[in-house]
N, C-alpha and C positions, 0 to 999 in steps of 0.2 A: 504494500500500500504506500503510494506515495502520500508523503507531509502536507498537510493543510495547504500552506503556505505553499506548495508546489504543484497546486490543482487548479484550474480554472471552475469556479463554480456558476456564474451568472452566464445567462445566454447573451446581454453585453456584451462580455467579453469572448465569447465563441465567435461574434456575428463580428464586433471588430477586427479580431484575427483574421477570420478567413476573406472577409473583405477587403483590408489592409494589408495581408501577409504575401510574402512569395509564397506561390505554390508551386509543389512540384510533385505531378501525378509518376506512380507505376503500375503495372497491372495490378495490385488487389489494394494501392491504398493511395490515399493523397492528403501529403502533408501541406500546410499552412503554417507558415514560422513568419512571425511577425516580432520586429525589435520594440521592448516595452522598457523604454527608460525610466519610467514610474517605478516597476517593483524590483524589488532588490534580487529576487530570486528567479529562474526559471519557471514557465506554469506549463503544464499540461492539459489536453482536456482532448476525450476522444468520443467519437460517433462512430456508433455500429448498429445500423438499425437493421429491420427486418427481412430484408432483401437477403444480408447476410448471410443466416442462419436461424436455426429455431433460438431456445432460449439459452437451451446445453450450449451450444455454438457457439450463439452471439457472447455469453457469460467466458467463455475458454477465450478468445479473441479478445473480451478488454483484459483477462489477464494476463495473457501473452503480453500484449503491447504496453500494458504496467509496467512489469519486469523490462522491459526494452527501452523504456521513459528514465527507468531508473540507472538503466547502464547509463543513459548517454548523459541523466543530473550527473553523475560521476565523473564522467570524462570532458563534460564543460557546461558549469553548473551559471552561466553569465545569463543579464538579464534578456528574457527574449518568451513570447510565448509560442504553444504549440497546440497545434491539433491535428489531430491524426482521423481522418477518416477511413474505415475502412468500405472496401469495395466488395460484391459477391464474390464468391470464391476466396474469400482468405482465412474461411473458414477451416477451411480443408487443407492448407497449408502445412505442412512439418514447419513444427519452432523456427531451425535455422534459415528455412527458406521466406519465413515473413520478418525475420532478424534483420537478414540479408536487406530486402527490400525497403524495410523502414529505415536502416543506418542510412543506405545509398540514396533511400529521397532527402533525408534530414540533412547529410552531407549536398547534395546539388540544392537545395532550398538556400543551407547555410550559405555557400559558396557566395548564391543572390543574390543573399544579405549585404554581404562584406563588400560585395560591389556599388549596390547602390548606395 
């Protein structure tokens, strides 16, 4: 579980993300990372809605991509938000192969970032 403080909870802040954010689609998901100089910490916040999977599914999928939010607070914890949408099919995904895909959107999102 990530920390309060490293959650997006208001749809606010969902709806300026993904408004505001670079995005950057791959097959089963599309990140939104928007630079948030207001909060001191990284946020997260993710959409997996019904298309996905049932409820097993859709449940296995936000905690995969938990555990995924929490590698990457670790490896660069600066301030910035995120949301991760997922797409059909990434349900059915092995771990590493939706690992794989959300590092490499969050890495070309970030990249984006650091340009604009």
């Amino acid at each position: 579980m990530l920390a309060r403080e490293n959650r997006l909870t208001s749809a606010l802040d969902f709806k300026s993300t993904m408004k505001a954010g670079n995005k950057q689609v791959s097959d089963h998901v599309i990140i939104y990372l928007k630079r948030d100089e207001a909060q001191p910490h990284a946020r997260f916040g993710f959409l997996v809605g019904k298309p996905v999977a049932g409820a097993v599914g859709r449940n296995l999928t936000k905690r995969r991509l938990r555990s995924i939010a929490a590698e990457i607070l670790k490896s660069n914890p600066s301030n910035y938000s995120l949301v991760v949408r997922a797409l059909p099919g990434s349900a059915e995904l092995d771990w590493n192969r939706l690992r794989e895909e959300v590092l490499a959107a969050f890495d070309g999102a970030f990249q984006k970032r650091t340009k604009a």
